[in-house]
C-alpha positions as CSV (number, residue, x, y, z in Angstrom):
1,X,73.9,-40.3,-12.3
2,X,71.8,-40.3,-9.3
3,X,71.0,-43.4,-6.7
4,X,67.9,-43.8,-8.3
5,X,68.4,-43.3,-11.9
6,X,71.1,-45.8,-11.0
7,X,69.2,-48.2,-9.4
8,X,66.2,-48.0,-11.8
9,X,68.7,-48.8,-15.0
10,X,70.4,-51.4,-12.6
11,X,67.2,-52.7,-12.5
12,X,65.6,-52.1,-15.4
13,X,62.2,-51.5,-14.5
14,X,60.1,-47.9,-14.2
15,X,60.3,-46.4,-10.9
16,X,55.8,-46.9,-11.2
17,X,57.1,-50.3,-11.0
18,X,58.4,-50.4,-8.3
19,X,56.6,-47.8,-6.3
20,X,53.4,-50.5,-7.4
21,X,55.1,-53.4,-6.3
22,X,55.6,-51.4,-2.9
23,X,52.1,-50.9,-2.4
24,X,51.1,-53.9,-3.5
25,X,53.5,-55.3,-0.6
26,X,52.2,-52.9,1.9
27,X,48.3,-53.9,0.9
28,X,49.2,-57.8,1.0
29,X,50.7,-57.1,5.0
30,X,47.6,-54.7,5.9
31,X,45.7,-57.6,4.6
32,X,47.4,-60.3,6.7
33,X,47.8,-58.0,10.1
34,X,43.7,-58.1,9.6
35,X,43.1,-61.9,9.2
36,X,45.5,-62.5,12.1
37,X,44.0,-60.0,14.3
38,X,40.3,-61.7,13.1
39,X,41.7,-64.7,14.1
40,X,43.1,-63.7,17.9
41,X,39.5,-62.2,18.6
42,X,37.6,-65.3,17.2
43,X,40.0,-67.5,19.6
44,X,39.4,-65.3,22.1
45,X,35.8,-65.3,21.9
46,X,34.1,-68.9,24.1
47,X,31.0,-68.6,22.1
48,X,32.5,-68.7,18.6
49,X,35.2,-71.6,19.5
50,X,32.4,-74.0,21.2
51,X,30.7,-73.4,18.1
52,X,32.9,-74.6,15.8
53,X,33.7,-77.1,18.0
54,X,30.1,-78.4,17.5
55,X,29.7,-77.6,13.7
56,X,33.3,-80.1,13.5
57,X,32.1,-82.8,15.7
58,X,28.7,-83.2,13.8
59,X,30.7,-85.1,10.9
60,X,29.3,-83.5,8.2
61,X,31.3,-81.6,5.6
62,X,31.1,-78.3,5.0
63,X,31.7,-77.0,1.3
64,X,33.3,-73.2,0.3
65,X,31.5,-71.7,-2.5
């Protein structure tokens, strides 16, 4: 018996299964390394930090539809 016949009865789930759960991994990381990179630029950027600081300090709320 092979590694991954092995490994899949081992398991017991369809080698689809876990090649989706694999890309579904990989998607969820591309997806992160892009917010995180959003997020270095935005700190980065003097315009887009002193407006926030101004939209935070005008003690309003702001609401996420």
């Amino acid at each position: 018996m092979s590694f991954v016949a092995h490994t899949q009865k081992e398991l017991k789930t369809s080698l689809s299964t876990i090649s989706q759960e694999a890309l579904e991994s990989s998607l969820e990381k591309k997806e992160l390394q892009k917010w995180e990179r959003g997020a270095l630029l935005a700190s980065q950027n003097e315009e887009y930090m002193q407006t926030t600081k101004e939209i935070g300090n005008l003690g309003t709320q702001l609401y996420d539809y």
